[in-house]
C-alpha positions in Angstrom: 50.3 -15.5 6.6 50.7 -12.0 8.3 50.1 -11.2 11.6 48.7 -8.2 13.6 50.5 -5.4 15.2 50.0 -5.8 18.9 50.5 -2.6 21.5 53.3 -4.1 23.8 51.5 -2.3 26.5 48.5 -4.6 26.1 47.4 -5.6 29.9 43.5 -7.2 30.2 40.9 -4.8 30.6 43.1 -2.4 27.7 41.2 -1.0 24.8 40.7 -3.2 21.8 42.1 -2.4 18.5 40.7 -3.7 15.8 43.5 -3.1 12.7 41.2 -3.1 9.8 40.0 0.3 11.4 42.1 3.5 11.6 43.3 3.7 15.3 42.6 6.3 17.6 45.0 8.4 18.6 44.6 11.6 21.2 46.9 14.3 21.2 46.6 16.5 23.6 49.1 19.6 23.1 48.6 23.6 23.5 48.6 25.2 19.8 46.5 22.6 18.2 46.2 24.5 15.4 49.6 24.8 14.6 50.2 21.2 15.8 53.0 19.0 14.4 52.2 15.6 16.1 48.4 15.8 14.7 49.8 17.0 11.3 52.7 14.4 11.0 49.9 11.7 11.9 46.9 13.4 9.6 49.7 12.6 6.5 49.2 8.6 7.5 45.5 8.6 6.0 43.6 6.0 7.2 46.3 4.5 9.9 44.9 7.4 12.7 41.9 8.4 13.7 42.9 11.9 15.6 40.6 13.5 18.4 43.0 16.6 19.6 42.7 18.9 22.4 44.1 21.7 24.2 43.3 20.9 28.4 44.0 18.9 30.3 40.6 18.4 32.1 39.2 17.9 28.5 41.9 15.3 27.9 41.1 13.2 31.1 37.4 13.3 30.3 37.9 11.4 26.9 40.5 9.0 28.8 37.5 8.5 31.2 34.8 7.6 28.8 36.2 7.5 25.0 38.2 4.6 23.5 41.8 5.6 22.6 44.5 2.7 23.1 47.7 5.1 22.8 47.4 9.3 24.1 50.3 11.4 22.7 50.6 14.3 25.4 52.8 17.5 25.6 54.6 17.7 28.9 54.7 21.7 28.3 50.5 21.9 28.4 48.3 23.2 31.5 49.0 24.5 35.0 49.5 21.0 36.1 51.8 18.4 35.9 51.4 16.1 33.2 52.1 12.9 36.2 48.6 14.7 37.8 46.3 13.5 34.6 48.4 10.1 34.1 47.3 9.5 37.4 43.5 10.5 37.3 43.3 8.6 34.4 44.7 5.3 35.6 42.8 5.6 38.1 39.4 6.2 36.1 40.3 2.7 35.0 42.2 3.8 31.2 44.5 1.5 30.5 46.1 2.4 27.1 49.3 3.7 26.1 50.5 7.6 27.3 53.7 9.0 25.3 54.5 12.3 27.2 56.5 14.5 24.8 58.6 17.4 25.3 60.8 19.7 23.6 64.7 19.4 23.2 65.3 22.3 25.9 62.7 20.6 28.2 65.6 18.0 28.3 68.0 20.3 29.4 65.9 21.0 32.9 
């Protein structure tokens, strides 16, 4: 018997994932045409379904109304803090998974 992958961030009222379809993954990073997060995860065919963008306000509209469990975001991107969408979107009511990423010399600072 094999069971399913669960998100360990899985509170009621979080997205559903069903595991028998690619899940969908936003990336939301300046440069997305030379991105490396969306490319690495393109290579998985069939695990990720990838919506990218490149601004913030774009990013929390699809939090608001679209259905993505985990959002992979560049800490580097827009004039505002990343913590300033995290919190708009809680707020709108997502509840899925945010993994802010930033670059070695980011860690630095």
């Amino acid at each position: 018997m094999t069971s399913k992958p669960c998100l360990s961030g899985e509170t009621p009222g979080s997205p559903a994932v069903d595991w028998g379809e690619p899940l969908p993954v936003l990336v939301v990073e300046q440069d997305e045409g030379e991105s490396v997060i969306a490319g690495l995860l393109h290579q998985a065919s069939g695990i990720y379904e990838i919506t990218s963008v490149e601004h913030l306000d774009d990013a929390l509209a699809l939090l608001r109304y679209g259905d993505y469990p985990i959002c992979l975001l560049d800490a580097d991107i827009g004039d505002r803090p990343v913590d300033v969408l995290l919190g708009r979107a809680r707020r709108s009511g997502y509840r899925g998974a945010c993994i802010v990423l930033c670059d070695h010399a980011d860690l630095a600072t």
